[in-house]
N, CA and C atoms as a LAMMPS dump frame, in Angstrom:
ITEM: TIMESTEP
0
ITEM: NUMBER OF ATOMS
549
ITEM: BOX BOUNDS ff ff ff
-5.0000000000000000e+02 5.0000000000000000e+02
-5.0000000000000000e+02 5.0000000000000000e+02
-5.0000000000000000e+02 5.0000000000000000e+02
ITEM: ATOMS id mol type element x y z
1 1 1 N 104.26 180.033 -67.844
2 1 2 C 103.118 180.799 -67.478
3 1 3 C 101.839 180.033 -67.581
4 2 1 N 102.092 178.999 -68.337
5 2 2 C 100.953 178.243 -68.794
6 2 3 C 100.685 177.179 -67.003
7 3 1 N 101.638 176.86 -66.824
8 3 2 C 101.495 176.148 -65.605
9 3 3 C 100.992 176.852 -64.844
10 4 1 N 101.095 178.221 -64.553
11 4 2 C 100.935 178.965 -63.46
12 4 3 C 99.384 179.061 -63.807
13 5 1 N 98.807 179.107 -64.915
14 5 2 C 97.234 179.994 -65.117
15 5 3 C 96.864 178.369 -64.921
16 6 1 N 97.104 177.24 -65.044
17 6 2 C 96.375 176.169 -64.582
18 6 3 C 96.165 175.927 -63.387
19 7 1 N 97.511 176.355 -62.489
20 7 2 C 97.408 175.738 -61.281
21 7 3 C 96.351 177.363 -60.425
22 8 1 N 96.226 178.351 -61.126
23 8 2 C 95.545 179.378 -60.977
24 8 3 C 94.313 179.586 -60.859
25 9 1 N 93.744 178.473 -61.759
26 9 2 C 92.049 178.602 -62.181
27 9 3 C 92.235 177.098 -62.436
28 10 1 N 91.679 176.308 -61.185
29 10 2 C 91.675 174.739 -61.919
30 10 3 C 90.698 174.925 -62.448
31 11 1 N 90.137 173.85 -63.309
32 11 2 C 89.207 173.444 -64.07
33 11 3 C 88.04 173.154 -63.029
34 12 1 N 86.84 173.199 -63.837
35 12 2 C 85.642 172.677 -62.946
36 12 3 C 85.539 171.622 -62.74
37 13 1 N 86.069 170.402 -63.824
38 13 2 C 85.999 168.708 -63.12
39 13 3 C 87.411 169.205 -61.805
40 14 1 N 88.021 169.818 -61.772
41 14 2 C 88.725 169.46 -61.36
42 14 3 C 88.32 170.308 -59.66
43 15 1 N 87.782 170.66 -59.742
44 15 2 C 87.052 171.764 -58.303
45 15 3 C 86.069 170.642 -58.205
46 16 1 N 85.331 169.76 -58.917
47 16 2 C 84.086 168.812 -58.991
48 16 3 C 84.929 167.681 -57.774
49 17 1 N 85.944 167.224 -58.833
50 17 2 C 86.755 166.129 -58.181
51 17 3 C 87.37 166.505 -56.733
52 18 1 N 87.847 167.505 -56.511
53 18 2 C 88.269 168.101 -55.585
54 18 3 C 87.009 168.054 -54.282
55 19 1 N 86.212 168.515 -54.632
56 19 2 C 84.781 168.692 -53.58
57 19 3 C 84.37 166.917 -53.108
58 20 1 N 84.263 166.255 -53.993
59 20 2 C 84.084 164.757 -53.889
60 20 3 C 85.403 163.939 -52.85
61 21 1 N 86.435 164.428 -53.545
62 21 2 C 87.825 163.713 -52.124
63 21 3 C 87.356 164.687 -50.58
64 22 1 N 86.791 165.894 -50.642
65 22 2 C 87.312 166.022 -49.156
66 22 3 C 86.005 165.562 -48.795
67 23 1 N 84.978 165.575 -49.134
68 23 2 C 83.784 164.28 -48.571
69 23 3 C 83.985 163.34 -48.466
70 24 1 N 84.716 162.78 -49.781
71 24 2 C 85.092 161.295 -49.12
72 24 3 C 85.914 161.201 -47.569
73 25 1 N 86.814 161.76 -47.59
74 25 2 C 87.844 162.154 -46.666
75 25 3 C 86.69 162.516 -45.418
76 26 1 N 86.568 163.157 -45.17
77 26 2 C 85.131 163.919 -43.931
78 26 3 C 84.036 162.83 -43.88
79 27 1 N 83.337 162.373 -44.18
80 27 2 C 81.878 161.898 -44.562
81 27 3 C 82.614 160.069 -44.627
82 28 1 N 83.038 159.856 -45.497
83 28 2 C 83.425 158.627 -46.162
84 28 3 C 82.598 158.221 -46.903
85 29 1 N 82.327 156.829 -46.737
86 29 2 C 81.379 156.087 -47.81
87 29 3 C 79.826 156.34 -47.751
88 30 1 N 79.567 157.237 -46.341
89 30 2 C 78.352 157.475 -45.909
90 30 3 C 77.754 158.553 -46.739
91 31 1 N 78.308 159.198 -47.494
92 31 2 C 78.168 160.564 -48.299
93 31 3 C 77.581 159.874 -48.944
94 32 1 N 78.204 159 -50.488
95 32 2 C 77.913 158.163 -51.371
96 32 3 C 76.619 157.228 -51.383
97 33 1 N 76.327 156.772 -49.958
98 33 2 C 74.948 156.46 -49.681
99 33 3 C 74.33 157.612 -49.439
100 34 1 N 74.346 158.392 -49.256
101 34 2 C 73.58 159.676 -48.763
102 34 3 C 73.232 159.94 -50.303
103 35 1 N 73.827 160.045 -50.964
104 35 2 C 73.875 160.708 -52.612
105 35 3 C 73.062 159.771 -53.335
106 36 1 N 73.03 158.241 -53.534
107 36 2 C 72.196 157.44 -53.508
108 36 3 C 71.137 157.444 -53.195
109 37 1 N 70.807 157.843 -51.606
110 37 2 C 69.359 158.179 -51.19
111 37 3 C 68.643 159.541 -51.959
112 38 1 N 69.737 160.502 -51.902
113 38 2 C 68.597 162.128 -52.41
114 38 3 C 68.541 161.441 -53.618
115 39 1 N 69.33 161.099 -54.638
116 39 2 C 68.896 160.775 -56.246
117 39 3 C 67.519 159.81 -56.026
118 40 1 N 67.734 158.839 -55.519
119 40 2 C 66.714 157.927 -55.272
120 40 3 C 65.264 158.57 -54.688
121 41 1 N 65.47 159.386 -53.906
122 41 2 C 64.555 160.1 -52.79
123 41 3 C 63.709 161.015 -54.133
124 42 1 N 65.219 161.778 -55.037
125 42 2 C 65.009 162.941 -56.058
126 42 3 C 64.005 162.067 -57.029
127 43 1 N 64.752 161.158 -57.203
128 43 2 C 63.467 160.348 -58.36
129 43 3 C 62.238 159.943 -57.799
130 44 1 N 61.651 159.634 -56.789
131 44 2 C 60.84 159.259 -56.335
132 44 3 C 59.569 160.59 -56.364
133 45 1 N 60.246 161.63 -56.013
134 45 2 C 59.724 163.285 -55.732
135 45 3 C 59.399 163.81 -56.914
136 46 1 N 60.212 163.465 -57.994
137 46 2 C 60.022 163.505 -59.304
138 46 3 C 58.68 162.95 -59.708
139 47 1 N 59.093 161.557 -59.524
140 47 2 C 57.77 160.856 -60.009
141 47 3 C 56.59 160.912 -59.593
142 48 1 N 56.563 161.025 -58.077
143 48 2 C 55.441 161.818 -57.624
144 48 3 C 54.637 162.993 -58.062
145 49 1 N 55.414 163.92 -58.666
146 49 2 C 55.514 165.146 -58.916
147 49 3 C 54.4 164.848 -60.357
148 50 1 N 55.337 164.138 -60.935
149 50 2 C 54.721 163.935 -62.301
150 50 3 C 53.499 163.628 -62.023
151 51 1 N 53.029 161.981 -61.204
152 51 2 C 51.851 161.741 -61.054
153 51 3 C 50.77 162.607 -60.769
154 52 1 N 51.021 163.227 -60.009
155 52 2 C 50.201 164.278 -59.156
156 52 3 C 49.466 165.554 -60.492
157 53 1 N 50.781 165.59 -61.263
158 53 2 C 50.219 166.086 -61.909
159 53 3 C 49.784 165.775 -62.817
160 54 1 N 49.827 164.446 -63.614
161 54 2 C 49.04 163.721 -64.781
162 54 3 C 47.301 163.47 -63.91
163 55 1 N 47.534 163.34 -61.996
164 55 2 C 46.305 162.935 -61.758
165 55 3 C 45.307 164.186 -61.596
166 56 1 N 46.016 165.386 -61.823
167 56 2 C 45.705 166.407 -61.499
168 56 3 C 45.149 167.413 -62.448
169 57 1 N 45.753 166.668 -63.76
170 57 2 C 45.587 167.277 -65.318
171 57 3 C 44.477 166.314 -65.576
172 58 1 N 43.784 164.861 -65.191
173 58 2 C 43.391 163.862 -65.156
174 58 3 C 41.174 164.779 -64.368
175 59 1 N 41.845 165.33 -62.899
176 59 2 C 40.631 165.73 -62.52
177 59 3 C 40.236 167.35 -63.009
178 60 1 N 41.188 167.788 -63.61
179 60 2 C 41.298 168.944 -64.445
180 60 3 C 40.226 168.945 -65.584
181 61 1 N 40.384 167.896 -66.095
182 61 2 C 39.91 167.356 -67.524
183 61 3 C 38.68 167.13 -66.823
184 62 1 N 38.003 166.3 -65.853
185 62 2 C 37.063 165.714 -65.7
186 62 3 C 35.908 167.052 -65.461
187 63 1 N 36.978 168.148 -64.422
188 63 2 C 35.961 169.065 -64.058
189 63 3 C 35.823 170.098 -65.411
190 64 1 N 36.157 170.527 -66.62
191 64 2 C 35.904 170.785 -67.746
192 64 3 C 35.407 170.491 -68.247
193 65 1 N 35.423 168.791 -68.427
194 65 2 C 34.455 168.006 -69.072
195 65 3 C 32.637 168.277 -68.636
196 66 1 N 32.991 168.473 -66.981
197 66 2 C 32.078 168.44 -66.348
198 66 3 C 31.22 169.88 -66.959
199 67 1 N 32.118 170.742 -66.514
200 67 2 C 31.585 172.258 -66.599
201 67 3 C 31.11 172.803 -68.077
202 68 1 N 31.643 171.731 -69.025
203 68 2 C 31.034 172.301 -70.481
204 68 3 C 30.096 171.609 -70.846
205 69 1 N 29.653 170.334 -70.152
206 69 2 C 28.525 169.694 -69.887
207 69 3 C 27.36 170.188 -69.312
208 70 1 N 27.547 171.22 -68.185
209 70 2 C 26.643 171.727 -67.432
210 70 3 C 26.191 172.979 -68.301
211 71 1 N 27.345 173.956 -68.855
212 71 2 C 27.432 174.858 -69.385
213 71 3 C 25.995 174.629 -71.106
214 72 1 N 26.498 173.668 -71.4
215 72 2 C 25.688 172.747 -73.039
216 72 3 C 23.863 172.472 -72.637
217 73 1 N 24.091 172.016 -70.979
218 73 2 C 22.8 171.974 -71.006
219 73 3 C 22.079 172.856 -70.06
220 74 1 N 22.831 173.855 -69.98
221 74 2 C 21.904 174.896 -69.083
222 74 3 C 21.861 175.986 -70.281
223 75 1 N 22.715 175.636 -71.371
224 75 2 C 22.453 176.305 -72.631
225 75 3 C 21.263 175.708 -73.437
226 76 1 N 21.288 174.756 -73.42
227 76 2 C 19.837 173.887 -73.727
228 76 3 C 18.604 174.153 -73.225
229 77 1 N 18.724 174.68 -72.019
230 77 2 C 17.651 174.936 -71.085
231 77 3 C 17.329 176.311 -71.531
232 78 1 N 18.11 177.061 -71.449
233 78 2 C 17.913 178.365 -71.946
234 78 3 C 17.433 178.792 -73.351
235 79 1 N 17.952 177.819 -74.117
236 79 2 C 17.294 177.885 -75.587
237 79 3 C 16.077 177.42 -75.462
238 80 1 N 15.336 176.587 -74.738
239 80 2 C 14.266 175.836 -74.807
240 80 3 C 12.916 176.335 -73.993
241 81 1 N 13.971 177.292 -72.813
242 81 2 C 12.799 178.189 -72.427
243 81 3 C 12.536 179.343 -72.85
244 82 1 N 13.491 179.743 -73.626
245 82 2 C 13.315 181.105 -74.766
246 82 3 C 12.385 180.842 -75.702
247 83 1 N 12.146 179.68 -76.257
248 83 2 C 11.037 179.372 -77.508
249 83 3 C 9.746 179.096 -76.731
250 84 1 N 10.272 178.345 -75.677
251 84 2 C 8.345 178.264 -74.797
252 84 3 C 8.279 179.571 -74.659
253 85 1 N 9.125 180.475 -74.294
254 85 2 C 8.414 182.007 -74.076
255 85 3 C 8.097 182.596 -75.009
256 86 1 N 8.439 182.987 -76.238
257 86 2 C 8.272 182.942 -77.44
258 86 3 C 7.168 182.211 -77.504
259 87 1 N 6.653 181.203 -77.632
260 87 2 C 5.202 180.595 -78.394
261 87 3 C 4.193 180.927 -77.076
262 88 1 N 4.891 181.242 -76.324
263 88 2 C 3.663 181.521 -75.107
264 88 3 C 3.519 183.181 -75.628
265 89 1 N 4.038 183.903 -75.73
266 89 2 C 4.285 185.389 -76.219
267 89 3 C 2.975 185.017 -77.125
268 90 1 N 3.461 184.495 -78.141
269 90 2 C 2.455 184.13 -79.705
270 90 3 C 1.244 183.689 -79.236
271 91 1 N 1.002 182.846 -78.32
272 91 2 C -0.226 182.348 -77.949
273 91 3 C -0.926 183.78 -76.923
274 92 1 N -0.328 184.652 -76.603
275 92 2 C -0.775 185.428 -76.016
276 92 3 C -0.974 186.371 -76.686
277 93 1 N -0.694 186.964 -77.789
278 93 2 C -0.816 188.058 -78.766
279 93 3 C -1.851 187.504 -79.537
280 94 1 N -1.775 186.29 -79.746
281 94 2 C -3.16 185.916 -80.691
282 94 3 C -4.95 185.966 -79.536
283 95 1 N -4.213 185.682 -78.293
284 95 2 C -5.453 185.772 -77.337
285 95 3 C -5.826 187.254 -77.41
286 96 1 N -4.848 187.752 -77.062
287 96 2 C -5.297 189.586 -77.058
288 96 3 C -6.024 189.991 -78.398
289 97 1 N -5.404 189.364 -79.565
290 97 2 C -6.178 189.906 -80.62
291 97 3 C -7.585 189.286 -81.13
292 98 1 N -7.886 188.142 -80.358
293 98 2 C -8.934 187.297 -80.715
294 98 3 C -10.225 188.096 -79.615
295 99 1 N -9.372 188.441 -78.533
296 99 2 C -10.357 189.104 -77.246
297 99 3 C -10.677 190.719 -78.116
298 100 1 N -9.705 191.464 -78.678
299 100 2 C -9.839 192.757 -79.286
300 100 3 C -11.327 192.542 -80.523
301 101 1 N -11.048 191.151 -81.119
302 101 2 C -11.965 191.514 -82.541
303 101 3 C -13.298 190.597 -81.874
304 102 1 N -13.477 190.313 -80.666
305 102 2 C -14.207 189.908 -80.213
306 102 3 C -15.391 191.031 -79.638
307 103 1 N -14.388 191.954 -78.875
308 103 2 C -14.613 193.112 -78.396
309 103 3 C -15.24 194.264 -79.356
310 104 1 N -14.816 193.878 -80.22
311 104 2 C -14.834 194.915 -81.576
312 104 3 C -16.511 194.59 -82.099
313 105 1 N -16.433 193.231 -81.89
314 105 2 C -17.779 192.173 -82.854
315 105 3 C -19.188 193.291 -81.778
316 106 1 N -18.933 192.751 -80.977
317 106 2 C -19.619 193.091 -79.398
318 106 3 C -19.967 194.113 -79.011
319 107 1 N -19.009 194.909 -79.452
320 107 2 C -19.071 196.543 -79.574
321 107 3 C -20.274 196.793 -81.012
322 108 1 N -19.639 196.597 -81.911
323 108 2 C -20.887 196.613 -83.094
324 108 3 C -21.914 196.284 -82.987
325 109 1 N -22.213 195.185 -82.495
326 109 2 C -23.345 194.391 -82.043
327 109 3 C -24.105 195.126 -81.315
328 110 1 N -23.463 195.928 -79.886
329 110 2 C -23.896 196.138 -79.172
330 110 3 C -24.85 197.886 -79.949
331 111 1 N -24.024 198.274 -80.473
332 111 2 C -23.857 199.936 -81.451
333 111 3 C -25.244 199.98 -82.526
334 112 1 N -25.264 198.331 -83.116
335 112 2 C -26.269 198.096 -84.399
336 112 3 C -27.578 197.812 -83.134
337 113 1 N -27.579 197.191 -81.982
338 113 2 C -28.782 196.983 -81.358
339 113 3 C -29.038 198.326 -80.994
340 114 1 N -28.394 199.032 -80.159
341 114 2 C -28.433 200.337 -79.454
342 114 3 C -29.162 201.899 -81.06
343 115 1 N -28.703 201.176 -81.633
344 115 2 C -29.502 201.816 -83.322
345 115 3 C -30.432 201.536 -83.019
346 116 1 N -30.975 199.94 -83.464
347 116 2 C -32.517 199.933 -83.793
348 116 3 C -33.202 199.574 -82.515
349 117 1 N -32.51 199.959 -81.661
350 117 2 C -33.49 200.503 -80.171
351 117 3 C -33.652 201.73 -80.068
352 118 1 N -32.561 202.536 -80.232
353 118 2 C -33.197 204.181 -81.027
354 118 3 C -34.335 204.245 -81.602
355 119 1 N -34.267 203.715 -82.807
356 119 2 C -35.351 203.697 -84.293
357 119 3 C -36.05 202.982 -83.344
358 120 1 N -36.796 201.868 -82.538
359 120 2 C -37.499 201.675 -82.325
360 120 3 C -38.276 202.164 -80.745
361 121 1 N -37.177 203.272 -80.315
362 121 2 C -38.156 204.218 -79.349
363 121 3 C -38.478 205.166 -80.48
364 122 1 N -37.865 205.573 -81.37
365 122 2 C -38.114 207.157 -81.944
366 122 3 C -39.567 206.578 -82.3
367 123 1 N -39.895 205.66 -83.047
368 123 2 C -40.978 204.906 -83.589
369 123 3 C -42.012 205.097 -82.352
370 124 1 N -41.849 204.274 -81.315
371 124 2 C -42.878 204.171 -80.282
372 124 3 C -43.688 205.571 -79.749
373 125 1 N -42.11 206.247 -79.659
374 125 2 C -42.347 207.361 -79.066
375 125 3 C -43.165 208.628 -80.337
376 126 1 N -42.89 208.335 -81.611
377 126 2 C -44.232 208.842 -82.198
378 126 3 C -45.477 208.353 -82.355
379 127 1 N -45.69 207.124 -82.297
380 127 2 C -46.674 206.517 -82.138
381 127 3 C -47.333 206.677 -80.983
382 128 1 N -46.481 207.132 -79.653
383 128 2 C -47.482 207.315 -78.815
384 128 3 C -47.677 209.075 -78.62
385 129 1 N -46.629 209.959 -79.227
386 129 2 C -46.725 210.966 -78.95
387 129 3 C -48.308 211.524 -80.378
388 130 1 N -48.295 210.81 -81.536
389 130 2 C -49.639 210.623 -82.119
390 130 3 C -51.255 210.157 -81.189
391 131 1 N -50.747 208.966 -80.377
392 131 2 C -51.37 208.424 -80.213
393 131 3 C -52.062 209.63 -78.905
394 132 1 N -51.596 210.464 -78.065
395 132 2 C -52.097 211.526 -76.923
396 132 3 C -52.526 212.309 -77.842
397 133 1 N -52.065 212.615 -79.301
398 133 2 C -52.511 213.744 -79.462
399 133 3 C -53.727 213.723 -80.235
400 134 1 N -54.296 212.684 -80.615
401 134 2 C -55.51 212.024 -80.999
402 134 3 C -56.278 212.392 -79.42
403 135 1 N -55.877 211.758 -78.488
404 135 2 C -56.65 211.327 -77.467
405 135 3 C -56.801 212.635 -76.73
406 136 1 N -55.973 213.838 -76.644
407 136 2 C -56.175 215.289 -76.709
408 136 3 C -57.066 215.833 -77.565
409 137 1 N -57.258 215.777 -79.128
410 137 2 C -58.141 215.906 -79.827
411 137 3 C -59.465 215.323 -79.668
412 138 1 N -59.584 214.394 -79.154
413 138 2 C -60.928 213.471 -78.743
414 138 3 C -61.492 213.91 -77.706
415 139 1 N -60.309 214.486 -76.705
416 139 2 C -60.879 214.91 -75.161
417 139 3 C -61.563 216.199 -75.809
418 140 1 N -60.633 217.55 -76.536
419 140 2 C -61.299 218.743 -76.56
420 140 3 C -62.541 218.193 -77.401
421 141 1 N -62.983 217.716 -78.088
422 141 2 C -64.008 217.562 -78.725
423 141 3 C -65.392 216.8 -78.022
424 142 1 N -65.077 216.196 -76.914
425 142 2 C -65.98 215.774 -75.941
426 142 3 C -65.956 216.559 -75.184
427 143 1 N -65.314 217.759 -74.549
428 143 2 C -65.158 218.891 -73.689
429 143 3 C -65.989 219.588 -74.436
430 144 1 N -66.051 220.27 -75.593
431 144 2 C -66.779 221.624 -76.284
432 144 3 C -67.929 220.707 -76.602
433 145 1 N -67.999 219.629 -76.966
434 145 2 C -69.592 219.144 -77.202
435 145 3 C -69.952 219.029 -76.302
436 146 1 N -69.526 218.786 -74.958
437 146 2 C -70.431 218.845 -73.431
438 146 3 C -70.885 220.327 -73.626
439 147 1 N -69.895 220.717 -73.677
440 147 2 C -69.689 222.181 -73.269
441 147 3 C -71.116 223.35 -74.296
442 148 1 N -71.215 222.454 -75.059
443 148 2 C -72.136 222.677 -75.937
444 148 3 C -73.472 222.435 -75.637
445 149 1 N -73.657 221.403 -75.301
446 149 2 C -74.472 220.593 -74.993
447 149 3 C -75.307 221.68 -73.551
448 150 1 N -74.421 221.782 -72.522
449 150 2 C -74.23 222.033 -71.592
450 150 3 C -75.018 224.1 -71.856
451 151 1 N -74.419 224.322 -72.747
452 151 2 C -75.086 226.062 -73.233
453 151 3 C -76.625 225.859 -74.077
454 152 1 N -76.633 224.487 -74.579
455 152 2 C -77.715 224.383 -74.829
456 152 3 C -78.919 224.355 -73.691
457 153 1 N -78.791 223.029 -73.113
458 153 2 C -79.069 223.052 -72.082
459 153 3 C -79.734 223.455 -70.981
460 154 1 N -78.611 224.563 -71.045
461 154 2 C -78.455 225.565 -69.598
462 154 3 C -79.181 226.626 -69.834
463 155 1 N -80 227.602 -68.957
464 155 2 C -80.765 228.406 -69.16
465 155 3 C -79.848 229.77 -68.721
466 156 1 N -79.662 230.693 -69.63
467 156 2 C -78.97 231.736 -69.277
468 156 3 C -79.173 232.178 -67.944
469 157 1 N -78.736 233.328 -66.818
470 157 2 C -78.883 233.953 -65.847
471 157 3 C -79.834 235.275 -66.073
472 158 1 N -79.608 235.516 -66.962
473 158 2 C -80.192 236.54 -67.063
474 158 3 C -81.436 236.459 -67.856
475 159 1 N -81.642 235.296 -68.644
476 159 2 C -82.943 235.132 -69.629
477 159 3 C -84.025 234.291 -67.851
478 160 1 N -83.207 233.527 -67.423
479 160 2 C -83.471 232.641 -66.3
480 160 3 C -84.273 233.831 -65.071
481 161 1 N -83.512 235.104 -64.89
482 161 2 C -84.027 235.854 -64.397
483 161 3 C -85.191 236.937 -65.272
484 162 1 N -85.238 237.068 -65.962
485 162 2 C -86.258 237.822 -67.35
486 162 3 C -87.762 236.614 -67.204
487 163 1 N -87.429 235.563 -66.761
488 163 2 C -88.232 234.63 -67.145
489 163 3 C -89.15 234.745 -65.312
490 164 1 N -87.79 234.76 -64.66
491 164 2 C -88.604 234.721 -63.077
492 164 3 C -89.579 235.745 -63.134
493 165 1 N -88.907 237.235 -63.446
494 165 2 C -89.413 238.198 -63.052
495 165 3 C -90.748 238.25 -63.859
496 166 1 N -90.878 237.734 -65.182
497 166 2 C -92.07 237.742 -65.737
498 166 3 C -93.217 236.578 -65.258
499 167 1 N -92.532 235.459 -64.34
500 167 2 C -93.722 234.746 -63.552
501 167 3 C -94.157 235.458 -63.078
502 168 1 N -93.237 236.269 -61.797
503 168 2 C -93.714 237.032 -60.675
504 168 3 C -94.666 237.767 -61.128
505 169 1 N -94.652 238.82 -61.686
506 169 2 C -95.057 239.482 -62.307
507 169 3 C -96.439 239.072 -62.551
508 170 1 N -96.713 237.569 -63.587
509 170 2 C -97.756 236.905 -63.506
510 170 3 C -98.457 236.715 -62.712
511 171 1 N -97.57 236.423 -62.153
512 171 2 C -98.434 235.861 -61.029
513 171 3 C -98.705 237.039 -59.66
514 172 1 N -98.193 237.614 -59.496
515 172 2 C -98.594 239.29 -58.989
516 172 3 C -99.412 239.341 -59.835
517 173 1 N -99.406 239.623 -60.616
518 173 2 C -101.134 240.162 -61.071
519 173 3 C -102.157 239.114 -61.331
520 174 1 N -101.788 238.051 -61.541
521 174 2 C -103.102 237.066 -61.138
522 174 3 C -103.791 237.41 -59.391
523 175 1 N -102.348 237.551 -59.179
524 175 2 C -102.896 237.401 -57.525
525 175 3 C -103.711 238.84 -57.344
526 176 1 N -103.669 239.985 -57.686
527 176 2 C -104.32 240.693 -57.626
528 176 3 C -105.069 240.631 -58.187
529 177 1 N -105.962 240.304 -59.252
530 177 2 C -106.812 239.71 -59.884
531 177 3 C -107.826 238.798 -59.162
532 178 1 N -107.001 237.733 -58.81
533 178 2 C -107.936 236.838 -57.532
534 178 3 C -108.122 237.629 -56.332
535 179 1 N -107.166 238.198 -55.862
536 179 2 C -107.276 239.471 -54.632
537 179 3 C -109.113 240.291 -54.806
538 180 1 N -108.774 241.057 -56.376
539 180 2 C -109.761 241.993 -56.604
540 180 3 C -110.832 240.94 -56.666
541 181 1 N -110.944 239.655 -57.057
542 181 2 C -112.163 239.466 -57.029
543 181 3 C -112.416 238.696 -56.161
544 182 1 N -111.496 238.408 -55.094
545 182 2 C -112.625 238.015 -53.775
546 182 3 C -113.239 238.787 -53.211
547 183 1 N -112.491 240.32 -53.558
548 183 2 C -113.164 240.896 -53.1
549 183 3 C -114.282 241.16 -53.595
């Protein structure tokens, strides 16, 4: 039985060996060069293979190299224009606050003059509102002393007429007097 399960299930060298005679047999020695060439061809494809990819792991590396290079200094750049913005920030907060207490100075300044320009209209303006009312007092007092002057002066209307009527009068009777004695 043992013969029978061998000759049943050959072995794999032996299906190997088997596949190799009927090529030889079919093909001949031309197989064997043929088999020569793919191994040869296979190693060559191989080695290619490899190269390609050592040259490939090779520009791999270079463009990494490259990109964490670019990456380092556009990180550089970025750190470096973050602090100029930053001290420009600072230089600008100190301008705003130098313009504020400037503003502030200016403002006071302006607040302490705008005071003693007050105080010095309130001043003027009593000095001159004194100064009319003197010169009001001076006027009525040259007004009623004219005015005085003027009743002195002046001969009443009615004493003025008391006075006519007693010329007339006079003199009506002078004139009759001279009348009677021309005649």
């Amino acid at each position: 039985m043992e013969n029978q399960n061998n000759i049943k299930q050959p072995t794999a060298t032996n299906e190997v060996e088997n596949i190799s005679k009927i090529r030889d047999i079919l093909f001949g020695n031309n197989m064997n060069e043929y088999e020569k060439r793919f191994e040869f061809l296979e190693e060559k494809l191989n080695q290619a293979i490899a190269e390609n990819k050592q040259e490939q792991d090779k520009k791999l590396s270079a463009i990494d190299f490259f990109i964490k290079k670019e990456l380092q200094t556009f990180n550089t750049r970025l750190t470096e224009e973050e602090e100029a913005r930053r001290n420009f920030d600072k230089k600008l907060l100190a301008n705003i606050e130098e313009l504020e207490q400037t503003f502030s100075r200016f403002k006071q300044t302006t607040n302490d003059n705008m005071s003693d320009d007050r105080e010095n209209f309130k001043t003027i303006t009593n000095d001159l509102s004194e100064q009319i009312l003197l010169l009001k007092q001076n006027i009525n007092e040259r007004m009623e002393h004219n005015n005085n002057q003027l009743q002195t002066n002046k001969v009443d209307r009615s004493s003025l007429a008391v006075m006519l009527t007693d010329l007339a009068c006079k003199l009506a009777g002078e004139n009759d007097n001279i009348n009677s004695d021309n005649k």
